[in-house]
C-alpha positions as CSV (number, residue, x, y, z in Angstrom):
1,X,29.6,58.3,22.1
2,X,31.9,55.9,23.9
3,X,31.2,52.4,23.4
4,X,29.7,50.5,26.5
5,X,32.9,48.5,28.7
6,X,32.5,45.5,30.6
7,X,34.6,44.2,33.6
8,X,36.4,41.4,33.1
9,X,39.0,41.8,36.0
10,X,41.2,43.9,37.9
11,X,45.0,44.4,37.8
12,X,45.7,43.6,41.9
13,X,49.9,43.3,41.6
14,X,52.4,43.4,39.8
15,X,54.2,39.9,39.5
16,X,58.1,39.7,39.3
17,X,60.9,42.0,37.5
18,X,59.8,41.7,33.7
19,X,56.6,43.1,33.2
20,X,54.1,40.5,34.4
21,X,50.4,41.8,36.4
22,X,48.6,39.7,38.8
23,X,45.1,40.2,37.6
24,X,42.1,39.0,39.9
25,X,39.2,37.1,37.1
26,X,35.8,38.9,36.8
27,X,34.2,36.4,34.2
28,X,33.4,32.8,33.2
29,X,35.1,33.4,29.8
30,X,39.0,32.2,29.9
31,X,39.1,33.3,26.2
32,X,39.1,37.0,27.1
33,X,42.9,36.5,28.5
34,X,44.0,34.7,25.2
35,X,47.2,35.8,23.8
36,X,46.6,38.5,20.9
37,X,43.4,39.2,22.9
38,X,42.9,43.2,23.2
39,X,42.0,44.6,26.8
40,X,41.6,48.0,28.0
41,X,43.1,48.8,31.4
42,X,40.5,51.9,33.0
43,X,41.8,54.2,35.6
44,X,39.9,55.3,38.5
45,X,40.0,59.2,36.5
46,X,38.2,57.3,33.6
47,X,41.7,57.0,31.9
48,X,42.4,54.2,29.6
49,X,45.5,52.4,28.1
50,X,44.8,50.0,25.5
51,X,46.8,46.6,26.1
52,X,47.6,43.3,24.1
53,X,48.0,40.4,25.7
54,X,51.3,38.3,24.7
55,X,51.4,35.8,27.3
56,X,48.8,34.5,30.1
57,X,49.0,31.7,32.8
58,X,47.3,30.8,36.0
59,X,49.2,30.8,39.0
60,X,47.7,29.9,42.5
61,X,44.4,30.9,41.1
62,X,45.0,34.2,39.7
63,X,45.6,35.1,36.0
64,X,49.3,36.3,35.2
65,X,49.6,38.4,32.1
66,X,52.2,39.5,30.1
67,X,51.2,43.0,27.9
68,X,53.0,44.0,24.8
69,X,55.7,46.4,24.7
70,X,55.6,46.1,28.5
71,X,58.9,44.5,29.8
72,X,59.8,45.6,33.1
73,X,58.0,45.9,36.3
74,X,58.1,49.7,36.3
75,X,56.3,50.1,33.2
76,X,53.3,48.2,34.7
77,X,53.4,49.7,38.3
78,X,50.9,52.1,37.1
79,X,48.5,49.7,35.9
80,X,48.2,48.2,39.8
81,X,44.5,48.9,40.6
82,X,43.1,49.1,37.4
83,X,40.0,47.6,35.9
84,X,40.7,45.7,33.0
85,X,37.6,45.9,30.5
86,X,36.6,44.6,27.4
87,X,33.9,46.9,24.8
88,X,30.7,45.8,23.7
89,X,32.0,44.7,20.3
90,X,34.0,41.5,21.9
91,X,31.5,40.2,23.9
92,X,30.6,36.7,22.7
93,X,27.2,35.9,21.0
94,X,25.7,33.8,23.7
95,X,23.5,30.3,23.7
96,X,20.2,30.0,24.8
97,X,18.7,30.4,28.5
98,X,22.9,32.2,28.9
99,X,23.3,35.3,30.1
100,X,26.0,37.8,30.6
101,X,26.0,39.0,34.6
102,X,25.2,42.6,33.2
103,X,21.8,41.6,31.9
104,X,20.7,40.1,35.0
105,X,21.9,42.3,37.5
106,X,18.4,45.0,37.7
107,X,16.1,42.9,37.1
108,X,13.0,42.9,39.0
109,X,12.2,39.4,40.7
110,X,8.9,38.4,40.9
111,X,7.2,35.0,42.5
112,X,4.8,32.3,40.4
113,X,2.3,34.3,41.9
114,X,3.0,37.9,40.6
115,X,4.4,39.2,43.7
116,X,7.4,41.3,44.0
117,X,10.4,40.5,45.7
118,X,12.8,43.3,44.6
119,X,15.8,43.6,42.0
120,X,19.0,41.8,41.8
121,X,22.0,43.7,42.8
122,X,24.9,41.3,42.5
123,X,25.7,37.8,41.8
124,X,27.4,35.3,44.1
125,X,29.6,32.6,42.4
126,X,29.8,30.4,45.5
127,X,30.5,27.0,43.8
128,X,28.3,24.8,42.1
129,X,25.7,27.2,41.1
130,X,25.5,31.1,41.2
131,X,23.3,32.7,43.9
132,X,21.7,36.0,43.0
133,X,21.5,38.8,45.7
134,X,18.1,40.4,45.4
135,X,17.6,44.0,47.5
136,X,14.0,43.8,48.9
137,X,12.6,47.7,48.9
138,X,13.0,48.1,53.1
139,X,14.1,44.4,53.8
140,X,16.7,42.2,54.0
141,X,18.6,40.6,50.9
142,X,17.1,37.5,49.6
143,X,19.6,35.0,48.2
144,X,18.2,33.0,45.2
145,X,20.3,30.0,43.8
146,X,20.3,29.9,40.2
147,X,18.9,26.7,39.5
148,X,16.4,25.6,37.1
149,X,13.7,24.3,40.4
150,X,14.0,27.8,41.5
151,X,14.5,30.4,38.6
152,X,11.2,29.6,36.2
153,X,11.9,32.3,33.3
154,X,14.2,35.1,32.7
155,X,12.9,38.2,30.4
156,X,15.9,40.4,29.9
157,X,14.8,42.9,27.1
158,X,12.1,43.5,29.9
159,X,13.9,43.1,32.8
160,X,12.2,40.8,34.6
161,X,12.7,37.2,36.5
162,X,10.0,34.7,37.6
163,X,10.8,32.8,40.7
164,X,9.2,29.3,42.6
165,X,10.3,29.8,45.8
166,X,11.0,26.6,47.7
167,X,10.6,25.9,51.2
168,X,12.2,28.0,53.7
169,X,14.1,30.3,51.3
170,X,11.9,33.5,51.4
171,X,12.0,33.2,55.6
């Protein structure tokens, strides 16, 4: 069996003549674009190339990486489009009340008063605190900020978030 892959961003350009990608950031974690740092670059057919990162800037808010024994832009022109992923072994072992996007997107949202407002389908990084996007079963999205007035407990092994909803934002 395959080891489980996260996102961590996608490979949008190519950037100059020697090599360099323009990757778009998928995660919190600036770490994950350290040099050394070992990414893996999936197709669209499920193909993979394994990279090594040897150099890694920011440049007008996008990550530009340099890969290993990739030196010219037509050795990376095939890697426009890709999803760059990480495997389940290098995630980092996370604090408490932190989660990874991937164990909060699915779970089922309930109120303070056990009713049921649907399951969370994305997560909006706005500015000062994410908003999760919760699909109501035959209703509009709900948008609940993650803040700790709102968001009263998070269960991930079962799946489950417990919500006080404040004024106006189940209308």
């Amino acid at each position: 069996m395959t080891e489980k892959m996260f996102t961590i961003g996608k490979i949008i350009n190519t950037h100059g003549i020697h090599g360099e990608v323009k990757v778009m950031r998928i995660t919190d974690f600036e770490e994950r674009f350290a040099v050394g740092e070992t990414v893996y670059a999936v197709k669209e057919d499920g193909k993979q190339v394994e990279l090594v990162i040897t150099a890694h800037r920011i440049h007008k808010g996008y990550d530009l990486i340099f890969f290993k024994g990739f030196g010219t832009i037509n050795e990376v022109e095939h890697l426009k489009g890709t999803q760059l992923k990480i495997t389940e072994g290098q995630l980092t072992e996370l604090g408490e009340n932190e989660f990874y996007y991937h164990e909060i997107i699915g779970c089922d949202v309930y109120t303070v008063d056990g009713g049921v407002l649907g399951e969370i389908k994305e997560i909006l990084s706005p500015g000062a605190n994410d908003v999760w996007v919760v699909k109501q079963p035959g209703g509009k999205d709900i948008l609940i900020p993650y803040i700790s007035d709102v968001v009263i407990e998070i269960d991930v092994k079962a799946q489950n978030v417990v919500i006080e909803p404040m004024e106006g934002l189940l209308d």
